[in-house]
C-alpha positions as CSV (number, residue, x, y, z in Angstrom):
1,X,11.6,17.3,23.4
2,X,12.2,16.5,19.9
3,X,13.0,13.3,17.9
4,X,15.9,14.0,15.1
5,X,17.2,11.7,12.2
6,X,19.6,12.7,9.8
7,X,18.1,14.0,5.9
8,X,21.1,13.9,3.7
9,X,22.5,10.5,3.6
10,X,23.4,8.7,0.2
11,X,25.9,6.1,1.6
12,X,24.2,4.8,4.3
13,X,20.6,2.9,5.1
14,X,18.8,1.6,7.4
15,X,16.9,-1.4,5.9
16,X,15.2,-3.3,9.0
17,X,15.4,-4.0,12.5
18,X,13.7,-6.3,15.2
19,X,14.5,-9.3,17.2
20,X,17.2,-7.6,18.9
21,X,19.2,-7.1,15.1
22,X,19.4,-4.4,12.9
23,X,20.0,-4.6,8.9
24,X,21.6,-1.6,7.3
25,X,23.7,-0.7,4.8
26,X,27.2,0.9,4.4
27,X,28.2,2.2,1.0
28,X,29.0,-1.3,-1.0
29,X,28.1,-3.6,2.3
30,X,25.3,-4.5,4.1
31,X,25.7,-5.6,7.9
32,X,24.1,-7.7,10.7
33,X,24.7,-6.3,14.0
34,X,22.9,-6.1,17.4
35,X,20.6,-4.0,18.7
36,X,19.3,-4.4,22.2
37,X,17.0,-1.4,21.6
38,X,14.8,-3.8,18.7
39,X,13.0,-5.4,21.0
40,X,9.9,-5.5,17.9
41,X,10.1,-8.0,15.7
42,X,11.4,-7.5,12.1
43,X,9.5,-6.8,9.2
44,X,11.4,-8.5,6.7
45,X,12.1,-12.2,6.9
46,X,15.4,-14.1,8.2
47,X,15.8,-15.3,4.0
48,X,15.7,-11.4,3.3
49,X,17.9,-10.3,5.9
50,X,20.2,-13.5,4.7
51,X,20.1,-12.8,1.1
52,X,20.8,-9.1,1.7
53,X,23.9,-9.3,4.4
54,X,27.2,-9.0,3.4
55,X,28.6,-9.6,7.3
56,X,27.3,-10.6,10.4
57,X,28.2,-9.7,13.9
58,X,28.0,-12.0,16.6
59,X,29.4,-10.7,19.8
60,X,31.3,-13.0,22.3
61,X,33.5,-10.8,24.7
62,X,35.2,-13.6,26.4
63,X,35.9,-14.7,22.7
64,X,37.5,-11.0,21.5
65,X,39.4,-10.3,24.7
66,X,41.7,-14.4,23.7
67,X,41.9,-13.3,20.0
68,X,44.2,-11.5,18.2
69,X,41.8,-11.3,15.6
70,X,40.9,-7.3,15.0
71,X,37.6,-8.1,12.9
72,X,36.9,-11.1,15.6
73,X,33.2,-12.0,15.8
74,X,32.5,-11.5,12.4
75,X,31.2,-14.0,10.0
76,X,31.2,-13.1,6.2
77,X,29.3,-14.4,3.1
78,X,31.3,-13.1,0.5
79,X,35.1,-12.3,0.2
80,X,35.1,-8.1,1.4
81,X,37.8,-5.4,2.3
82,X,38.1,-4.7,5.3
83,X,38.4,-1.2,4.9
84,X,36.0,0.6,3.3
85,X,35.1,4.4,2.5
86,X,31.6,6.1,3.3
87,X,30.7,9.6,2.0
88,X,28.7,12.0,3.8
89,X,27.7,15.6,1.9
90,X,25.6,18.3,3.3
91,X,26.1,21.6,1.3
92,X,29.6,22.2,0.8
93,X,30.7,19.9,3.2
94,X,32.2,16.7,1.9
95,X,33.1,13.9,4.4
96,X,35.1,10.6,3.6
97,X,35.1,7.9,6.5
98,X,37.6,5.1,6.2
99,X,35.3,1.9,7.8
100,X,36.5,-0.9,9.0
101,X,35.8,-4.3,10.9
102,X,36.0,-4.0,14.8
103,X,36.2,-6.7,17.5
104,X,33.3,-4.7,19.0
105,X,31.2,-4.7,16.5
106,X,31.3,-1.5,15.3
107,X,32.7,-0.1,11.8
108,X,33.7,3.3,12.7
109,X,30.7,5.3,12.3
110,X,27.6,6.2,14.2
111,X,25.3,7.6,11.1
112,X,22.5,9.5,13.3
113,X,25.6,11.8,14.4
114,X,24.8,13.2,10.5
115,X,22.4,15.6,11.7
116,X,25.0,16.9,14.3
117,X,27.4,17.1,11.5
118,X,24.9,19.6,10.0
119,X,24.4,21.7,12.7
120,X,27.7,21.8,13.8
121,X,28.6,22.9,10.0
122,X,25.6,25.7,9.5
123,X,26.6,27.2,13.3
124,X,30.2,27.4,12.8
125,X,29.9,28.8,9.0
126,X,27.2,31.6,10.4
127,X,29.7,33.1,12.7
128,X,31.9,36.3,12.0
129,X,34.9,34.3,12.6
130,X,35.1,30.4,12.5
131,X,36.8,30.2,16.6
132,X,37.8,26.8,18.0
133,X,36.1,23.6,18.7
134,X,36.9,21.0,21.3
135,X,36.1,17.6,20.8
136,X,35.7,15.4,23.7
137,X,35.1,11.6,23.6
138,X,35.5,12.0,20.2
139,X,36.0,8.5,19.0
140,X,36.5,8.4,14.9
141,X,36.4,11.9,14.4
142,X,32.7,12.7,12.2
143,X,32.2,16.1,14.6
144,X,35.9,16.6,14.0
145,X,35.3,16.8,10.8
146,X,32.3,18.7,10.3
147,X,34.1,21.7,12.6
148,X,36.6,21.9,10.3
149,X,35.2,21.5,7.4
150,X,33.8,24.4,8.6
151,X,36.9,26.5,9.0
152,X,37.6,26.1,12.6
153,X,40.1,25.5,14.8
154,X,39.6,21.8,16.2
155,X,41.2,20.1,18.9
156,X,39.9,16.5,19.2
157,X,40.5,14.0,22.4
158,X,40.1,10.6,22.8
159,X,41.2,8.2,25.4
160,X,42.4,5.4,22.6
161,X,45.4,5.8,20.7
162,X,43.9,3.8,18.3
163,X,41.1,6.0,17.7
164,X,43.3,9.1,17.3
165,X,45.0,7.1,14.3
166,X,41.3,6.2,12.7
167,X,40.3,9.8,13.0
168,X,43.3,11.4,10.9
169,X,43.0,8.9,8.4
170,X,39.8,9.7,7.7
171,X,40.9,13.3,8.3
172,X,43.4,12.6,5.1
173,X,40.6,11.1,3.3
174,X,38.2,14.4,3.5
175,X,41.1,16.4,2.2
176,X,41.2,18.3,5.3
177,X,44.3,19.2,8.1
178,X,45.6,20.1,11.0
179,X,43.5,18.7,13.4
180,X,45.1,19.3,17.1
181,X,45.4,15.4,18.0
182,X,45.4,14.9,22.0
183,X,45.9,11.2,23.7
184,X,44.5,11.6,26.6
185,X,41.4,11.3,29.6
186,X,38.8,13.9,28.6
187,X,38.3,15.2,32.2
188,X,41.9,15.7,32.9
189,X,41.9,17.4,29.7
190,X,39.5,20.2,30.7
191,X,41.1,20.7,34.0
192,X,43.9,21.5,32.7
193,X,42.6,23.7,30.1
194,X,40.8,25.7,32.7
195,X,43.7,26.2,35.0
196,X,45.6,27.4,31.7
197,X,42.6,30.1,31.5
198,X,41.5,28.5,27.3
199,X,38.4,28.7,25.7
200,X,36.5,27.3,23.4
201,X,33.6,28.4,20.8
202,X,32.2,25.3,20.4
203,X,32.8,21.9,22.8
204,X,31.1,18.5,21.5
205,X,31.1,15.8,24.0
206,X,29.9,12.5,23.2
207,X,30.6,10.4,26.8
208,X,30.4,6.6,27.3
209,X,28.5,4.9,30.3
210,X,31.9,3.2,31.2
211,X,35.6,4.2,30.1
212,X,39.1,4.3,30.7
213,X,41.5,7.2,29.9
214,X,44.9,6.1,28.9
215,X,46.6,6.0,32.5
216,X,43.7,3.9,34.0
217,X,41.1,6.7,34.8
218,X,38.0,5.9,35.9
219,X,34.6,7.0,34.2
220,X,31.8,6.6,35.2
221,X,28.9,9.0,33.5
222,X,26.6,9.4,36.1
223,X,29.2,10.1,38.6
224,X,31.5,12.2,36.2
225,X,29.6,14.0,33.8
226,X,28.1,16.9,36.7
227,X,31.9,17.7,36.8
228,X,33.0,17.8,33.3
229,X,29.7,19.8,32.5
230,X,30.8,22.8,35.0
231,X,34.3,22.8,33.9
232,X,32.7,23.0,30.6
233,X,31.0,25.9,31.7
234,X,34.0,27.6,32.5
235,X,35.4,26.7,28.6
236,X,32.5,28.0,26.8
237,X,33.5,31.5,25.7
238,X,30.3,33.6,26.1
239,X,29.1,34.6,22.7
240,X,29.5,32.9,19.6
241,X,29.4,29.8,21.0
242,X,27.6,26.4,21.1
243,X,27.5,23.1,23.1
244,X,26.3,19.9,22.0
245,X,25.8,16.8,24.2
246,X,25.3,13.2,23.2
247,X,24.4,10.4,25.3
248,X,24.0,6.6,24.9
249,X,23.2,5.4,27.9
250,X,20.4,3.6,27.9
251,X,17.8,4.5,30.6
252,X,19.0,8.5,30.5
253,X,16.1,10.6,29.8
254,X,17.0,13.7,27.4
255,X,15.7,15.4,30.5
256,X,18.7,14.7,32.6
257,X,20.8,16.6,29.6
258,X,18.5,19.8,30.0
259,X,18.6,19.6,33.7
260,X,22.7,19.8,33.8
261,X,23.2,21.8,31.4
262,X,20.4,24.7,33.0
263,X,22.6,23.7,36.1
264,X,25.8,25.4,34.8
265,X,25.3,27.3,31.2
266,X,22.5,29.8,30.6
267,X,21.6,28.3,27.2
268,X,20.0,30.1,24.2
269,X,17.8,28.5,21.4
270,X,18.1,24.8,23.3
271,X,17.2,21.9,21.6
272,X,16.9,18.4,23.3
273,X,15.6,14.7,22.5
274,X,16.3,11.5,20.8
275,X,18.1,10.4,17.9
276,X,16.5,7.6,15.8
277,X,17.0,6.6,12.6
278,X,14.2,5.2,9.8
279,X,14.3,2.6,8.2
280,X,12.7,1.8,4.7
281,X,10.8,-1.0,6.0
282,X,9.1,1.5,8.6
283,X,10.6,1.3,11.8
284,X,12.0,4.2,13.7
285,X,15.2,3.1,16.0
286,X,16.4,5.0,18.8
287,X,19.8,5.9,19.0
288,X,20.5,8.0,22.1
289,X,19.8,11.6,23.1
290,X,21.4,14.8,22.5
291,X,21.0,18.2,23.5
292,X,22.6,21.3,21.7
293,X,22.4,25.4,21.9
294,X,24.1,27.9,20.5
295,X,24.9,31.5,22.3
């Protein structure tokens, strides 16, 4: 078991977190948001936290399902765009994410993925030959990115149409191309690709608890991820090849990621654990668990 953060950010901070909140900067802005994992209480005081934040999230479901509002649930203390870039660099590897306002509360970014990013890049750039990546669940496209950056071959899938459009803008903004877009439910996806006999060198999958795929599909990760996972196993090519597994839901031990994947893959050099991230007044968050190997 290991616990991972991310080295190499410039654009992004965490500054504090507690009573349920977290305080953290993206490139020019600094945003409120919740965080039912802060169950401490902060460090810094609520005329800090004021003072510093650019935006505040509220969330109100009932309230963001009536509106037509895209950025509903957000309150603002100054007059901001809203869209906004964030650069990531790791060695020769120069990301550019277009942000932006969500009636969920999010901005487009999950920063602890970073340290993915970074493996993803040094595995793929270490190989012979660069091969082909899937992306599964792949939401704004940071993995995507990396993959490519890297020289490989990506095909990228997400359920929401929206999301597809998100991830080739900031595809556009990182000067890269020719991402494989694909609409569509992530486990029909991989069926399909296994019947047609494809593989993969490297598959990312980053599942929700709860989803939809575009035609009304059901998901549901404890009772769909066992499945996906040995389809998987059928993807994977054999050698030059890696897997990497995120998970956010909360009560999911890291555990349960090694114990499927020994289930269907014979993994080399595995790595599992938790995500947090620091912040500079001296907190560590938890952000999920991953597990990754390479073959």
């Amino acid at each position: 078991m290991q616990l991972l953060f991310p080295r190499h950010w410039q654009d992004y901070e965490l500054i504090d977190s507690g009573d349920f909140q977290k305080l953290e900067r993206f490139g020019k802005y600094t945003l409120i948001r919740p965080e039912p994992q802060a169950i401490w209480k902060k460090k810094l005081s609520d005329d800090e936290w004021k003072k510093q934040a650019s935006a505040v999230f509220v969330r109100d479901s009932a309230k963001a399902r009536k509106s037509s509002r895209e950025d509903e649930g957000w309150t603002y203390s100054q007059k901001l765009n809203h869209r906004w870039p964030l650069k990531y660099q790791y060695k020769d590897m120069q990301l550019t994410m277009s942000l932006q306002f969500t009636s969920f509360g999010h901005v487009g970014v999950f920063p602890e993925q970073a340290e993915n990013w970074d493996f993803i890049y040094d595995t793929v750039k270490a190989w012979p030959e660069p091969g082909k990546v899937l992306n599964l669940f792949a939401y704004t496209g940071g993995s995507s990115l990396a993959a490519r950056a890297a020289g490989s071959e990506v095909t990228h899938v997400d359920a929401v149409k929206n999301m597809i459009t998100w991830s080739n803008d900031n595809q556009q903004a990182s000067g890269l191309k020719d991402i494989r877009w694909v609409v569509e439910d992530a486990l029909k996806f991989v069926k399909r690709e296994v019947k047609r006999g494809k593989q993969y060198n490297g598959i990312i999958l980053d599942p929700p608890a709860y989803g939809r795929g575009p035609d009304g599909e059901k998901w549901v990760i404890e009772e769909s991820l066992t499945e996906l996972m040995e389809l998987c196993s059928q993807l994977l090519a054999p050698r030059q090849a890696f897997l990497v597994l995120n998970m956010y839901s909360m009560g999911l031990s890291a555990l349960v990621s090694a114990n499927l994947v020994e289930s269907f893959f014979q993994p080399d050099n595995m790595q599992f654990g938790e995500f947090y991230l620091p912040s500079t007044s001296g907190q560590r968050l938890p952000l999920g668990t991953f597990l990754r190997f390479t073959r």
